[in-house]
BAVOPA-988220 format. One record per residue (C-alpha): x, y, z; residue number from 0. Coordinates in Angstrom, 3 decimals. Layout:
N
{{X; Y; Z}; NUM}
...
END
This chain:
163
{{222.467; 26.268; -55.340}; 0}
{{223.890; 23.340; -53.670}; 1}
{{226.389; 25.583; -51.472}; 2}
{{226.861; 23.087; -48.688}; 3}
{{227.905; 20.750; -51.665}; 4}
{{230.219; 22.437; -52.931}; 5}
{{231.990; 23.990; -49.718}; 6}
{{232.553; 20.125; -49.014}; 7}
{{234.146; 19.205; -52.441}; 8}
{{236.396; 22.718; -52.273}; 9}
{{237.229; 21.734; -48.464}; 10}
{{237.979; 17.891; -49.317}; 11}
{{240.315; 18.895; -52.861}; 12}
{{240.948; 22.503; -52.085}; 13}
{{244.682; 23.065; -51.683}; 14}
{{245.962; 20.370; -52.923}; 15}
{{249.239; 20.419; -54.679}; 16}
{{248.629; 23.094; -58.051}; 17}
{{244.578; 22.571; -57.507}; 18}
{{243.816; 25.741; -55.704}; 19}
{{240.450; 26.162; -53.900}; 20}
{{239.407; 28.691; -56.107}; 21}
{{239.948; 26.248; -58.958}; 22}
{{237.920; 23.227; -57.360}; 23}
{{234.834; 25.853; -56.076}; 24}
{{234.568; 26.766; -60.521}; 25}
{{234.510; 23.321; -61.220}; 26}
{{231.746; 22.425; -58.835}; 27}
{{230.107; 25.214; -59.652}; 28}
{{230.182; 24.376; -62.895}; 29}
{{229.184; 21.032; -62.349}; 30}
{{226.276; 21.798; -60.177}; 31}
{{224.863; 24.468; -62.743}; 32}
{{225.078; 21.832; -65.763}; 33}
{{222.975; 19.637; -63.836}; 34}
{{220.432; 22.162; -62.918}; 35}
{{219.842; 22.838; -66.081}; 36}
{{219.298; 19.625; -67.499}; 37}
{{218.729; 17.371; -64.996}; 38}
{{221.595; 14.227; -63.610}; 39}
{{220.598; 11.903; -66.867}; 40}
{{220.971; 14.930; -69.320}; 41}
{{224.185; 16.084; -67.382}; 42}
{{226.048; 12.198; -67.195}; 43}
{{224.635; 12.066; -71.212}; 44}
{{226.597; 15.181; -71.765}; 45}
{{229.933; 13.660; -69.732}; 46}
{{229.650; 10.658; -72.146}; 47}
{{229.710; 12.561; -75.379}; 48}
{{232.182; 15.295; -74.566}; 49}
{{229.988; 18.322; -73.793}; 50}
{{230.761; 20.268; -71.084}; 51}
{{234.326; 18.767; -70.784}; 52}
{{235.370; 18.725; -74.362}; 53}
{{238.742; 20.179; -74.539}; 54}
{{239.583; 18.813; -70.819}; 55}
{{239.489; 22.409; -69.319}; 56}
{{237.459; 23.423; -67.184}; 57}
{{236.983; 25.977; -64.283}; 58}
{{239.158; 29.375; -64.040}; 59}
{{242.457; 29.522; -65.287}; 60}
{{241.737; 27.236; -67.383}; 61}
{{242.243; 24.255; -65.059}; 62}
{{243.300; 21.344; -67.007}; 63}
{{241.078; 17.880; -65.886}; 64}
{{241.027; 14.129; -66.950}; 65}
{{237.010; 13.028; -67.506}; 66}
{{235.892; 9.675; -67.172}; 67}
{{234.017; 8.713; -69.090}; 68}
{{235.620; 10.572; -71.544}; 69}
{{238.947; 11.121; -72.972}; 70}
{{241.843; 11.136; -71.271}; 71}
{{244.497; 10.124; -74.158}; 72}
{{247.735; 11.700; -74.425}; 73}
{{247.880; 13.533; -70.784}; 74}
{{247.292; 13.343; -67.197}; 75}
{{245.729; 16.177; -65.637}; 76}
{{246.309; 16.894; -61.402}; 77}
{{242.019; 16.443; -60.874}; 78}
{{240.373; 13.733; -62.177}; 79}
{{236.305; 14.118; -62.399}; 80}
{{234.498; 10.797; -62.688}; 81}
{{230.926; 10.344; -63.986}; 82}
{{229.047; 7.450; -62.920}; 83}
{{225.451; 7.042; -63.944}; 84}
{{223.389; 4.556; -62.123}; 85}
{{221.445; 1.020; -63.809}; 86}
{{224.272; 1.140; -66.672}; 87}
{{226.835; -1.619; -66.784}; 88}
{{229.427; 0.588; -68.573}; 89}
{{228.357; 3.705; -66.781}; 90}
{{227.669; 2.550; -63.253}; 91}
{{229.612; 2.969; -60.422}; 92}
{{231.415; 0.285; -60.125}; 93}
{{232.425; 0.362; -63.363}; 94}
{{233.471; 3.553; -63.073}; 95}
{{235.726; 2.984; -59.578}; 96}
{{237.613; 0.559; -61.858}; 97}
{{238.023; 2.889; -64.434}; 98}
{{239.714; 5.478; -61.570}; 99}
{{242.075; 2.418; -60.600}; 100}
{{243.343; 2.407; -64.189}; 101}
{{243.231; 6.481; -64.323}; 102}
{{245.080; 6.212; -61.005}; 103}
{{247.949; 3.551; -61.845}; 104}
{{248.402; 5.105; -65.300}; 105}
{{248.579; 8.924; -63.987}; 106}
{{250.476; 7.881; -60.335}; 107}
{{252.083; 11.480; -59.380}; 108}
{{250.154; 13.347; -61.752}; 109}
{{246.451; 12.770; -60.384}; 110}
{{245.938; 14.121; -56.680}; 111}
{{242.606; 14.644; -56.817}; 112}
{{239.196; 12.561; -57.643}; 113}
{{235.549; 14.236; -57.493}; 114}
{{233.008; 11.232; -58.293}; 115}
{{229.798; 12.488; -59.443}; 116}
{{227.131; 9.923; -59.277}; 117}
{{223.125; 9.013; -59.016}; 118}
{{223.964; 5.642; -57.365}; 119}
{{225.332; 5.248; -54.140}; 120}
{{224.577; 1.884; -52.005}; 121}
{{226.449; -0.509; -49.359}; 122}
{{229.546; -2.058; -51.059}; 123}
{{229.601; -0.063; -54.444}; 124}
{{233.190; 0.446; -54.210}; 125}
{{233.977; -2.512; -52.170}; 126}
{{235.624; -3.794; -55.372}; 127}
{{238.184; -0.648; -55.715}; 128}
{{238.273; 0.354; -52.315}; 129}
{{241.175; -1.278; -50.965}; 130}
{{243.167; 0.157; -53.919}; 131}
{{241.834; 3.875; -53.257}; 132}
{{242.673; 3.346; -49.358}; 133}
{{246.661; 2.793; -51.042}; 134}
{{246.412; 5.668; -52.871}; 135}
{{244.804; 8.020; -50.571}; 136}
{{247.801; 7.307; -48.738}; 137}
{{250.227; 8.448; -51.261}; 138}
{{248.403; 11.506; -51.009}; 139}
{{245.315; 11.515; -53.623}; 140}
{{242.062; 12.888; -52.118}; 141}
{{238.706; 12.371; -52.892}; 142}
{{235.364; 13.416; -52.803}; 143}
{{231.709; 12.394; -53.729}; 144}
{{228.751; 14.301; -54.982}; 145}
{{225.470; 12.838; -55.856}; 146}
{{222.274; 13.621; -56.882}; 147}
{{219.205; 11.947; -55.595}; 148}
{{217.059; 10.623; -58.509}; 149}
{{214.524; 12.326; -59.627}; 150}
{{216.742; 15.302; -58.971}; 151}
{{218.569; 18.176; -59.843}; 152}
{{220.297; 19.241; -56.727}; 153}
{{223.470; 17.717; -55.433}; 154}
{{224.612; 16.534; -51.966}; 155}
{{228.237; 15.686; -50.401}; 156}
{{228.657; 12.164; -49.508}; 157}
{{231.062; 11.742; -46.210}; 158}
{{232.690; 8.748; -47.858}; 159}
{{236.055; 8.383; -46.114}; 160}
{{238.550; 7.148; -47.729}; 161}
{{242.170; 7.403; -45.832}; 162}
END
Protein backbone atom coordinates (compact mmCIF):
# COMPACT_ATOMS: atom_id res chain seq x y z
CA UNK A 1 0.00 0.00 0.00
CA UNK A 2 1.83 2.86 -1.37
CA UNK A 3 4.74 2.54 1.38
CA UNK A 4 7.41 4.29 -0.62
CA UNK A 5 4.70 7.13 -0.76
CA UNK A 6 4.19 7.60 2.29
CA UNK A 7 7.84 7.16 3.83
CA UNK A 8 8.46 10.28 1.45
CA UNK A 9 5.54 12.51 2.75
CA UNK A 10 6.50 11.38 6.66
CA UNK A 11 10.33 12.11 5.69
CA UNK A 12 9.51 15.56 3.82
CA UNK A 13 6.78 16.87 6.96
CA UNK A 14 7.89 14.52 9.66
CA UNK A 15 9.31 16.51 12.56
CA UNK A 16 8.32 19.52 11.93
CA UNK A 17 7.51 21.90 14.67
CA UNK A 18 4.25 20.01 16.83
CA UNK A 19 3.65 17.64 13.51
CA UNK A 20 5.36 14.54 14.70
CA UNK A 21 6.21 11.75 12.20
CA UNK A 22 3.94 9.52 13.69
CA UNK A 23 1.21 12.08 13.09
CA UNK A 24 2.04 12.74 9.25
CA UNK A 25 2.59 8.58 8.56
CA UNK A 26 -1.71 8.37 10.03
CA UNK A 27 -2.58 10.97 7.83
CA UNK A 28 -1.08 9.46 4.73
CA UNK A 29 -2.15 6.44 5.65
CA UNK A 30 -5.30 7.57 5.90
CA UNK A 31 -5.22 9.30 2.82
CA UNK A 32 -3.87 6.50 0.79
CA UNK A 33 -6.57 3.97 2.20
CA UNK A 34 -9.56 6.49 1.27
CA UNK A 35 -8.39 6.44 -2.13
CA UNK A 36 -8.06 2.77 -2.42
CA UNK A 37 -11.22 2.33 -1.64
CA UNK A 38 -12.90 4.54 -3.86
CA UNK A 39 -10.77 5.47 -6.36
CA UNK A 40 -8.84 9.48 -6.79
CA UNK A 41 -12.36 11.00 -8.30
CA UNK A 42 -14.46 9.37 -5.43
CA UNK A 43 -11.67 10.36 -2.85
CA UNK A 44 -11.20 14.43 -4.20
CA UNK A 45 -15.45 14.17 -4.34
CA UNK A 46 -15.28 13.25 -0.74
CA UNK A 47 -12.52 16.28 0.10
CA UNK A 48 -15.07 18.66 -1.56
CA UNK A 49 -18.07 17.76 0.52
CA UNK A 50 -16.47 17.26 3.91
CA UNK A 51 -16.15 13.47 4.23
CA UNK A 52 -13.24 12.16 5.45
CA UNK A 53 -12.07 15.57 6.86
CA UNK A 54 -15.24 16.81 8.40
CA UNK A 55 -14.42 17.99 11.79
CA UNK A 56 -10.69 19.02 10.59
CA UNK A 57 -9.08 16.09 12.60
CA UNK A 58 -7.52 13.70 11.36
CA UNK A 59 -4.72 11.09 12.07
CA UNK A 60 -3.72 9.98 15.83
CA UNK A 61 -4.02 12.23 18.53
CA UNK A 62 -6.36 13.74 16.97
CA UNK A 63 -4.14 15.94 14.78
CA UNK A 64 -5.89 19.06 14.01
CA UNK A 65 -5.60 19.99 9.86
CA UNK A 66 -6.83 22.87 7.54
CA UNK A 67 -8.51 21.11 4.11
CA UNK A 68 -8.67 22.79 0.99
CA UNK A 69 -11.07 22.54 -0.52
CA UNK A 70 -12.90 22.58 2.43
CA UNK A 71 -13.35 24.57 5.46
CA UNK A 72 -10.93 26.23 7.10
CA UNK A 73 -13.05 29.15 8.96
CA UNK A 74 -12.35 30.16 12.35
CA UNK A 75 -8.71 28.39 12.84
CA UNK A 76 -5.43 27.62 11.46
CA UNK A 77 -4.20 24.28 11.91
CA UNK A 78 0.07 23.53 11.81
CA UNK A 79 -0.60 20.95 8.38
CA UNK A 80 -2.44 22.05 5.70
CA UNK A 81 -3.73 19.11 3.16
CA UNK A 82 -4.67 20.40 -0.28
CA UNK A 83 -6.90 18.56 -2.78
CA UNK A 84 -6.54 19.30 -6.30
CA UNK A 85 -8.51 17.37 -8.85
CA UNK A 86 -7.44 17.58 -12.40
CA UNK A 87 -9.78 19.14 -15.75
CA UNK A 88 -11.77 21.33 -13.02
CA UNK A 89 -11.33 25.07 -13.06
CA UNK A 90 -12.24 25.42 -9.34
CA UNK A 91 -10.64 22.16 -8.40
CA UNK A 92 -7.49 22.05 -10.49
CA UNK A 93 -4.22 22.62 -9.50
CA UNK A 94 -3.60 25.74 -10.12
CA UNK A 95 -6.44 26.82 -8.60
CA UNK A 96 -5.71 25.12 -5.79
CA UNK A 97 -1.77 26.52 -5.41
CA UNK A 98 -3.59 29.88 -5.19
CA UNK A 99 -5.83 28.81 -2.73
CA UNK A 100 -2.48 27.61 -0.46
CA UNK A 101 -1.08 31.28 -1.10
CA UNK A 102 -4.19 32.64 0.62
CA UNK A 103 -4.13 29.59 3.32
CA UNK A 104 -0.46 30.53 3.66
CA UNK A 105 -0.64 34.51 4.07
CA UNK A 106 -3.75 34.16 6.24
CA UNK A 107 -2.24 31.27 8.64
CA UNK A 108 1.73 32.77 8.41
CA UNK A 109 3.27 31.04 11.74
CA UNK A 110 0.57 28.73 12.20
CA UNK A 111 0.86 26.51 8.90
CA UNK A 112 4.36 24.65 8.58
CA UNK A 113 3.36 22.08 6.63
CA UNK A 114 1.54 21.48 3.03
CA UNK A 115 0.79 17.82 1.57
CA UNK A 116 -0.82 18.47 -2.05
CA UNK A 117 -2.72 15.58 -3.19
CA UNK A 118 -3.41 15.69 -6.83
CA UNK A 119 -4.29 13.68 -10.31
CA UNK A 120 -2.66 16.48 -12.38
CA UNK A 121 0.79 17.21 -12.44
CA UNK A 122 2.46 18.88 -15.73
CA UNK A 123 5.38 21.51 -16.65
CA UNK A 124 4.49 24.94 -15.12
CA UNK A 125 1.36 23.99 -12.95
CA UNK A 126 2.58 25.95 -10.15
CA UNK A 127 4.59 28.36 -12.07
CA UNK A 128 1.88 30.85 -11.03
CA UNK A 129 2.41 30.27 -7.03
CA UNK A 130 5.76 29.10 -7.09
CA UNK A 131 7.75 32.03 -6.47
CA UNK A 132 5.52 32.71 -3.42
CA UNK A 133 6.00 29.00 -2.00
CA UNK A 134 9.95 29.38 -2.68
CA UNK A 135 9.37 32.67 0.14
CA UNK A 136 7.70 30.65 2.33
CA UNK A 137 9.60 27.52 2.25
CA UNK A 138 12.13 29.76 3.44
CA UNK A 139 10.42 30.89 6.50
CA UNK A 140 10.34 27.39 7.22
CA UNK A 141 6.99 25.72 5.67
CA UNK A 142 7.64 22.34 3.97
CA UNK A 143 5.97 20.62 1.45
CA UNK A 144 5.21 17.63 -0.21
CA UNK A 145 3.28 16.10 -3.25
CA UNK A 146 1.39 12.92 -3.74
CA UNK A 147 -0.41 11.95 -6.82
CA UNK A 148 -2.22 9.41 -8.30
CA UNK A 149 -1.89 8.43 -11.88
CA UNK A 150 -5.34 8.41 -13.59
CA UNK A 151 -7.01 5.64 -13.96
CA UNK A 152 -5.62 4.82 -10.56
CA UNK A 153 -5.81 4.03 -7.13
CA UNK A 154 -2.30 3.94 -5.93
CA UNK A 155 -0.28 6.98 -5.04
CA UNK A 156 3.30 8.11 -5.84
CA UNK A 157 5.73 10.90 -4.24
CA UNK A 158 6.51 13.65 -6.53
CA UNK A 159 10.31 15.07 -5.90
CA UNK A 160 9.00 18.59 -6.39
CA UNK A 161 11.56 20.83 -4.68
CA UNK A 162 10.61 23.62 -3.39
CA UNK A 163 13.42 25.56 -1.12
Amino acid sequence: MNEAAIGAVVKDLGGHGEITREVVKDIAERIADAIEQQGYEGFAREARSGGLFADGVLGVNEAMVNVIPGDTHGHCSQLLIAVASGGTAKGGMKAIAKRIRLHLTKCEHITQSVLIITDEWKTGIIDESFEDFVLRAGKGVRFSVLMCPQPGRGLVHLPVIIR
